[in-house]
Structure formats: C-alpha cells, structure tokens
N, C-alpha and C positions, 0 to 999 in steps of 0.2 A: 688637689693639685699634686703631678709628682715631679719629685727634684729628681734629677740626675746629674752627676758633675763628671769634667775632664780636667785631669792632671799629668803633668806632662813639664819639662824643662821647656825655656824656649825654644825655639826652631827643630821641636819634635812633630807639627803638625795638626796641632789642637784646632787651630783654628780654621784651616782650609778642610779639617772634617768636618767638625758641627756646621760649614758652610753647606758640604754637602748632605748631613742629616737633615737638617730642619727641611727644604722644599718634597724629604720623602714622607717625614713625619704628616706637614699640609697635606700632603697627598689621600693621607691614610685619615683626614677629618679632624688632625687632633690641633687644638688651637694653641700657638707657641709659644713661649717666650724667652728671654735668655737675658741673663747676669754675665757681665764678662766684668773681673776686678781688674783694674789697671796698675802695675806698679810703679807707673812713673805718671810724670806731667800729660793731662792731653784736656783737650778743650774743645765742644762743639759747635760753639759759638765764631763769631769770625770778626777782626776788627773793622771797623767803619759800621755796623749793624748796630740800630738802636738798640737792640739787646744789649751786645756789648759792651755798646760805652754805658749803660743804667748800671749795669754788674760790676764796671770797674771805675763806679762812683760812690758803688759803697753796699747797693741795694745785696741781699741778703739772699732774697731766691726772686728768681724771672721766669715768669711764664712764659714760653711764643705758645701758639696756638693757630691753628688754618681750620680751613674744612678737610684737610687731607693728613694732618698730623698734629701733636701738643708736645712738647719739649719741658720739662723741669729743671732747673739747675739751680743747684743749689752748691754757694759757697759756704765752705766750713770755717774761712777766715780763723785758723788755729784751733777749731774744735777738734776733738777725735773722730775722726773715722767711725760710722757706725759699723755695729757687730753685721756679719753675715745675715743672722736672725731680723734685723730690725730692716734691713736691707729686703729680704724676702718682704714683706709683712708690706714693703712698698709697690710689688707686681700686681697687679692686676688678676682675676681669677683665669687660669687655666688650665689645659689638660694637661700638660708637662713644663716644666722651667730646665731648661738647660743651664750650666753654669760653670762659665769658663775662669779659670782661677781656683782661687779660696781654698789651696791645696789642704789645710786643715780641716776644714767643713766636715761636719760629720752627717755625709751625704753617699749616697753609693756614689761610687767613682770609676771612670774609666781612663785606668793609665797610657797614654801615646806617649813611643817612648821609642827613638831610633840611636843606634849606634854610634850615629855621626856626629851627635851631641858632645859625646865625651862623657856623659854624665851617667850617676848612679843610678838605679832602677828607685822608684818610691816607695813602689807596694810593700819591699820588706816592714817600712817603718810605718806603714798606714792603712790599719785596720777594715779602712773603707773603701779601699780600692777592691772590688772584685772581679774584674779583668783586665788585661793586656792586651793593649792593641800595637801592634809594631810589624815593621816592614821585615826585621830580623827576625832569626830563631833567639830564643828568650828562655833561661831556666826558668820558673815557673810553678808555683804549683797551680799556681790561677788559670783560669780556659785564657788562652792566648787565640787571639785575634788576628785574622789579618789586615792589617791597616789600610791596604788596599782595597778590600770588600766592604764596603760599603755597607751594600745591603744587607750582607752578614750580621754586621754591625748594627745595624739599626733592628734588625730580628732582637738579637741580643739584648739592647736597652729593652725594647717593647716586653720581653718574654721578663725579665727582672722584674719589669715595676707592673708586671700581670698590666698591661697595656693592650695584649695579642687578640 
C-alpha cells in the first residue's frame, strides 16, 4: 500500500483536489482509499437514529452495516487520539491511501498552498513535502505544480510512489 499526503492551511484547496484525484486514480485501476484528520468536532451519525441514541448511551463503538456500506465509530470518551500509525493499520488493503491532514506524518507530501490564505509556506519546515502545488508563482526549490492541473498532478503522485 502506498501513502501519499496533502498539507495545506485551510481554504488552500486540499480537499476539492483529492475530490478530483481519486475518480482519475479509479480510473487508472487502482483501489482507494483515504484518511482525512479532522480538527474539530464532527459526527456521522445523526440524532433520532438508533445508532445514535445506543452511542450516546454509553456504548463504546457501533457498528451500522447494509448490503451497500459498514460504518465504525468509535468513541474515545477522553482516550487519546490514536497515533497516525495505529490509524493506518485500520484501512483496509489498497493500492494508494491518500491522506488529508496529519501535516506532521512522515509521509511524502503534497503542499497546496495559495496566497489568499495569508499563510506561511510549510515545506521550508517539513522534510516531507516534496512538491508544491499552488495557483501562484512560489519560490521553491521543490517541482511546483499547478494546482489547476489536475492531471499533472496526479502523473506526479503516480510517478513518486513508482505507481506509472
């Protein structure tokens, strides 16, 4: 299985890219999957659902399950957070894991990273970024990307993790 990650400040773009990576990836045969860390509250469950209310009775992890999907959730009710590592070791076998967040991960990385953030560039401070993708021009010594290209972009991960 190969990792690849995106790192990126909020509202730089991470996520409406790997939107469109993954259906080229499908395309090209390879089976997908993806970690995205949240850093705030969110919740897939919905209230008035039996799920729900079992979870917020106490129960510890709730299975759903269909013919068409399976769901895990598991509350940490004040446990730590598991590491990144123990996190993978949860996916399922595939040909690529994307993985949106975990900006420390020590995972190859692709920084998106636009001006209108306001924010610092990452890669100076993070050994594992080895390119930039951004809508601007970027000093650099990393291959800068255009974040608009797509397909560029997905040549790029494929030829990194010898995928091509």
């Amino acid at each position: 299985m190969r990792t690849f990650g995106f790192a990126g400040w909020s509202g730089s773009g991470k996520t409406t890219l790997i939107e469109q990576l993954i259906p080229r990836f499908v395309q090209r045969g390879l089976r997908m999957s993806l970690i995205k860390h949240a850093h705030h509250t969110f919740d897939v469950d919905h209230p008035g659902k039996d799920s729900y209310r079992r979870r917020h009775t106490g129960a510890s992890e709730i299975l759903v399950t269909s013919s068409r999907r399976w769901v895990l959730m598991h509350e940490l009710r004040g446990a730590q957070e598991p590491s990144f590592d123990e996190q993978v070791k949860r996916i399922s076998p595939c040909d690529l894991l994307l993985v949106e967040g975990f900006k420390f991960a020590p995972i190859p990385k692709l920084e998106v990273w636009r001006a209108q953030t306001g924010e610092a560039l990452l890669h100076p401070n993070d050994p594992h970024i080895v390119a930039v993708a951004s809508d601007a021009k970027v000093e650099t010594k990393l291959p800068l990307l255009n974040l608009n290209d797509v397909d560029g972009i997905a040549e790029f991960i494929l030829k990194k993790l010898e995928l091509k």
